[in-house]
C-alpha positions as CSV (number, residue, x, y, z in Angstrom):
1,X,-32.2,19.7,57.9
2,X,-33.6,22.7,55.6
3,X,-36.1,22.3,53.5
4,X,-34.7,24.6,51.4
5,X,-32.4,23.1,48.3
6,X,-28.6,24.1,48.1
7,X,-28.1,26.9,46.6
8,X,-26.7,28.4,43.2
9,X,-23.0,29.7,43.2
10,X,-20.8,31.4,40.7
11,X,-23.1,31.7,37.2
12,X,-26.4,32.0,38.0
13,X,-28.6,33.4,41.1
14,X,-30.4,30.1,41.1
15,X,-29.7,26.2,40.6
16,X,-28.9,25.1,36.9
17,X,-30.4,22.1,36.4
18,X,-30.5,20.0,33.1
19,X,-34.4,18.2,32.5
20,X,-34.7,16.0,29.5
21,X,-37.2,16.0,26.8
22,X,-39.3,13.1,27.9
23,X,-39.2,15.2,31.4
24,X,-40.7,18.1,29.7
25,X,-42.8,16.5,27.9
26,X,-44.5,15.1,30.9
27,X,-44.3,18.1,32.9
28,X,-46.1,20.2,30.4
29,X,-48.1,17.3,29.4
30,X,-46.8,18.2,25.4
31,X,-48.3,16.5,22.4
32,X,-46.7,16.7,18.9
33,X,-49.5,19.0,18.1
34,X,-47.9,21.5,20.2
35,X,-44.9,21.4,18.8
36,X,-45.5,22.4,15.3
37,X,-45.1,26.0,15.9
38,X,-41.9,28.2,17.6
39,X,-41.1,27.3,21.3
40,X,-39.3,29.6,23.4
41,X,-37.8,27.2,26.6
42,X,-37.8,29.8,29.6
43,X,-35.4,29.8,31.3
44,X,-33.5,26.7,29.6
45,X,-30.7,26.1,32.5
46,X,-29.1,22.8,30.8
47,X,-32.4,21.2,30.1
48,X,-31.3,19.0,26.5
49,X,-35.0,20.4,25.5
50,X,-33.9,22.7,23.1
51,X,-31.6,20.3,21.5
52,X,-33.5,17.3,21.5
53,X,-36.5,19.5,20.1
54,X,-34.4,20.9,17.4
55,X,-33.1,17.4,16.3
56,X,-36.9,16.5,15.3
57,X,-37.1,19.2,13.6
58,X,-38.7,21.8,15.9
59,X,-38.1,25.5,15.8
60,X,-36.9,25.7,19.5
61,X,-34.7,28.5,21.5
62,X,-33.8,28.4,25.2
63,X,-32.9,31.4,27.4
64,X,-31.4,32.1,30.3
65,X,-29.2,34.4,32.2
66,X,-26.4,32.0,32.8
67,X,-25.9,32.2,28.6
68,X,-24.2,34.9,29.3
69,X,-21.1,32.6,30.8
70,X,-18.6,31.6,28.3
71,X,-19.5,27.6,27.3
72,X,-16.8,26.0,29.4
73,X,-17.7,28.1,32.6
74,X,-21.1,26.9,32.3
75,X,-20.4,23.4,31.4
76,X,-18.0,23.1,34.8
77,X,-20.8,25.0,36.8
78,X,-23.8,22.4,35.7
79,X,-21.3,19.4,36.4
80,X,-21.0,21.3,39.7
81,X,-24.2,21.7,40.5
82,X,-25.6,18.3,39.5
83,X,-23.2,16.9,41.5
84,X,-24.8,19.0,45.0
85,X,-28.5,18.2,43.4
86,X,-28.2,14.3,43.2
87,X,-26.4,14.7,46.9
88,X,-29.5,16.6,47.8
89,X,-31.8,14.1,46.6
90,X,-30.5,11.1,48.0
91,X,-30.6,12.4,51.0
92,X,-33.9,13.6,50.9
93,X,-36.0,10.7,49.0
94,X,-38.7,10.2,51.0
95,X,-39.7,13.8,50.1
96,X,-40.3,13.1,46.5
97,X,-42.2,10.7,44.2
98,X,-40.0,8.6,42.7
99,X,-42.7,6.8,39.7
100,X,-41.2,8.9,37.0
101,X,-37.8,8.1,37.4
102,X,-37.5,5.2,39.3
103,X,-34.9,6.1,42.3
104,X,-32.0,8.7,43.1
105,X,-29.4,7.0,40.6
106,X,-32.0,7.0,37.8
107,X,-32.9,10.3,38.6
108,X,-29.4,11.4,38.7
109,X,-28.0,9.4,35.6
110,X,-30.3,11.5,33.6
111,X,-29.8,14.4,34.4
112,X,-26.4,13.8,33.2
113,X,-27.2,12.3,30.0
114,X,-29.4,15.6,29.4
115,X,-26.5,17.8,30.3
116,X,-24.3,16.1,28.0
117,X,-26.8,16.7,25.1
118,X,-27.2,20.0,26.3
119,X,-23.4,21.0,26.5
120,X,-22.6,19.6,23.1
121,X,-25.4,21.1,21.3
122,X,-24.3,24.2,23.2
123,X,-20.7,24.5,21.7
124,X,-22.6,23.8,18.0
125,X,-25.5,25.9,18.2
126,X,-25.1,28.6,20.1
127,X,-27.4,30.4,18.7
128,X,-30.1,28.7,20.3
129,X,-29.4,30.0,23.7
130,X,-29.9,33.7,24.6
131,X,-28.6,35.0,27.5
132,X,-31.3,37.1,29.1
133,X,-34.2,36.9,32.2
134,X,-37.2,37.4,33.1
135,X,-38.8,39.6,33.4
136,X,-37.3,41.3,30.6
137,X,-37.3,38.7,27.0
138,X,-35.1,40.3,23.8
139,X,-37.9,39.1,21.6
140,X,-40.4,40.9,19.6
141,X,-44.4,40.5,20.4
142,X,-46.0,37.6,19.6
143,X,-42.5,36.1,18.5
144,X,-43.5,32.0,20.2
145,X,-45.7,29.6,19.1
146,X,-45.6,27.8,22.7
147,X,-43.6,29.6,25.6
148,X,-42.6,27.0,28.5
149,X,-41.6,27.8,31.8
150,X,-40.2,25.4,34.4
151,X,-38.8,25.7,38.0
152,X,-38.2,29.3,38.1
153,X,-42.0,31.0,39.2
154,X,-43.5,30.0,42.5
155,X,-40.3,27.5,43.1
156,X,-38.7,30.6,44.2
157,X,-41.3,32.5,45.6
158,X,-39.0,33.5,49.0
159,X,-36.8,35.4,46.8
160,X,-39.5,36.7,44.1
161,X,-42.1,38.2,45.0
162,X,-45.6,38.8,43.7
163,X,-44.8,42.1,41.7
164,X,-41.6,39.8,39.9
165,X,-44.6,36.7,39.0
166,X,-46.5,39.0,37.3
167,X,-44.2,40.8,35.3
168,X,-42.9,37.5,34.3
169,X,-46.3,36.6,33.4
170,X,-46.9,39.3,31.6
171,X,-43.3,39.4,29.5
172,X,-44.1,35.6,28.2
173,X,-48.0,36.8,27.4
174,X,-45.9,39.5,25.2
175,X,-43.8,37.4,23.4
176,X,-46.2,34.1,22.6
177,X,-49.0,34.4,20.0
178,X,-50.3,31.1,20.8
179,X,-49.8,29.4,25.1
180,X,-48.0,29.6,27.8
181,X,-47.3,26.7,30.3
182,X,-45.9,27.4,34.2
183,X,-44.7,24.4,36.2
184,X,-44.5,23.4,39.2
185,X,-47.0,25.8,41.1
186,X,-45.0,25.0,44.3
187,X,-42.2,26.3,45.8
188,X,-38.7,24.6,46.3
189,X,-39.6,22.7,49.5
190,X,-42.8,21.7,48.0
191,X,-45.2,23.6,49.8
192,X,-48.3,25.2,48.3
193,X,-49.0,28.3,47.2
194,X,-52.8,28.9,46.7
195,X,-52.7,32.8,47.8
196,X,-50.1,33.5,45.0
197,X,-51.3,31.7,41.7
198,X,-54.8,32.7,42.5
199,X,-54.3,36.3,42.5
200,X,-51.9,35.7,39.6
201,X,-54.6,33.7,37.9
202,X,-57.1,36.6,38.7
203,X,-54.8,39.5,37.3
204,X,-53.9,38.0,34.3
205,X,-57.2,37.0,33.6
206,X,-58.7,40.6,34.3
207,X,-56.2,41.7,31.0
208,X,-57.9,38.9,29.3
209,X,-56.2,36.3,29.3
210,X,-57.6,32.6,29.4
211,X,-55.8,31.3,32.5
212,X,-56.4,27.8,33.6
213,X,-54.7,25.0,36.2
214,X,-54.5,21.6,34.5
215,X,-53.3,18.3,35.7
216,X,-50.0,17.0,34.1
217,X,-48.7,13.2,33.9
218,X,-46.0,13.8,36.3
219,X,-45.2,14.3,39.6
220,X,-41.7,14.7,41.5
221,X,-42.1,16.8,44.2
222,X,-45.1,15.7,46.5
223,X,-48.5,17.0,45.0
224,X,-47.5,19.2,42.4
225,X,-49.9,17.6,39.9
226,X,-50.5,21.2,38.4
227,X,-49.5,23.5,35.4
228,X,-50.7,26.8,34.5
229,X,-51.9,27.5,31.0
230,X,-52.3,31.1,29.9
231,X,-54.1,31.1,26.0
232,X,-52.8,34.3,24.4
233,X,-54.5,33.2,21.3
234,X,-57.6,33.9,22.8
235,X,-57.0,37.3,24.4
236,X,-60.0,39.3,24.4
């Protein structure tokens, strides 16, 4: 079998996938302090982030390419492809860590909670989902308090290549005033990618850019422990 994950059809060039809050929050190892300000979700997929973030009280936007889809195509393409990922994952356990969320039906159950709380809040406030990419955001400079961004860099690394991680690096430095978080810093089949984040770490930092890896409280796939930081609100 592949190592590879299935992959995207229809919408979007890669999978849509739908993380919850408590998932993000773990990922990116969030406090409320980080919170207080704007927070740009990048790319949002069907994560219920954005929603869940807005409900207490946060200034949150999500944005992603797949946006662009009217509501009801992108509702019946996440159902889709939540359906292939929790295939995937049961039948490839023993390659993930399963303390966060228990087993493959846990796993799975929430992900479709999240994309129900991302579908309705969709069809209410649709304002808070742009459709756009990296490496090119439709935001002024300095427009995000906190810019996250999950399972997009290094997770497909086959398909972008170093030239594309750096311009996405640089197009979230543009648009936060304050931090940017990166996570995983592996690609899709887990494997590491030390060659690619250090000179990423080394370029960004030669602009000067504070760029640092720290631990997170969550693990999924095997041994990625790790996010980048970048602290804009430090640049030199």
């Amino acid at each position: 079998m592949s190592g590879r994950q299935p992959e995207a059809r229809s919408i979007g060039e890669f999978l849509v996938s739908a993380r919850d809050a408590d998932e993000y929050q773990a990922m990116f190892d969030l406090t409320d302090g980080d919170l207080t300000g704007r927070v740009l979700d990048c790319p949002g997929g069907g994560a219920s982030f954005t929603a869940t973030a807005c409900a207490r009280g946060v200034d949150a936007v999500a944005v992603d390419r797949v946006y662009g889809a009217r509501p009801a195509a992108l509702i019946a393409q996440l159902d889709a492809e939540l359906a292939r990922g929790a295939a995937w994952t049961r039948a490839t356990a023993e390659r993930y860590a399963w303390g966060f969320y228990g087993d493959p039906a846990a796993h799975a159950r929430r992900r479709r909670e999240s994309a129900g709380v991302f579908a309705a809040d969709l069809l209410a406030h649709p304002e808070r989902y742009v459709p756009a990419s990296l490496p090119h955001l439709p935001f002024p400079d300095g427009s995000f308090d906190l810019v996250l961004s999950s399972h997009l860099l290094f997770t497909y690394a086959d398909r972008l290549d170093h030239d594309w991680h750096r311009a996405a690096l640089q197009e979230m430095v543009r648009v936060s005033r304050g931090r940017v978080r990166v996570f995983p810093l592996v690609d899709q089949a887990g494997g590491r990618l030390t060659g690619l984040v250090e000179h990423l770490v080394s370029e960004v930092s030669a602009a000067g850019i504070a760029a640092v890896l720290r631990p997170v409280p969550f693990e999924f796939q095997q041994g990625a422990r790790e996010m980048l930081e970048l602290d804009v609100s430090q640049r030199c």
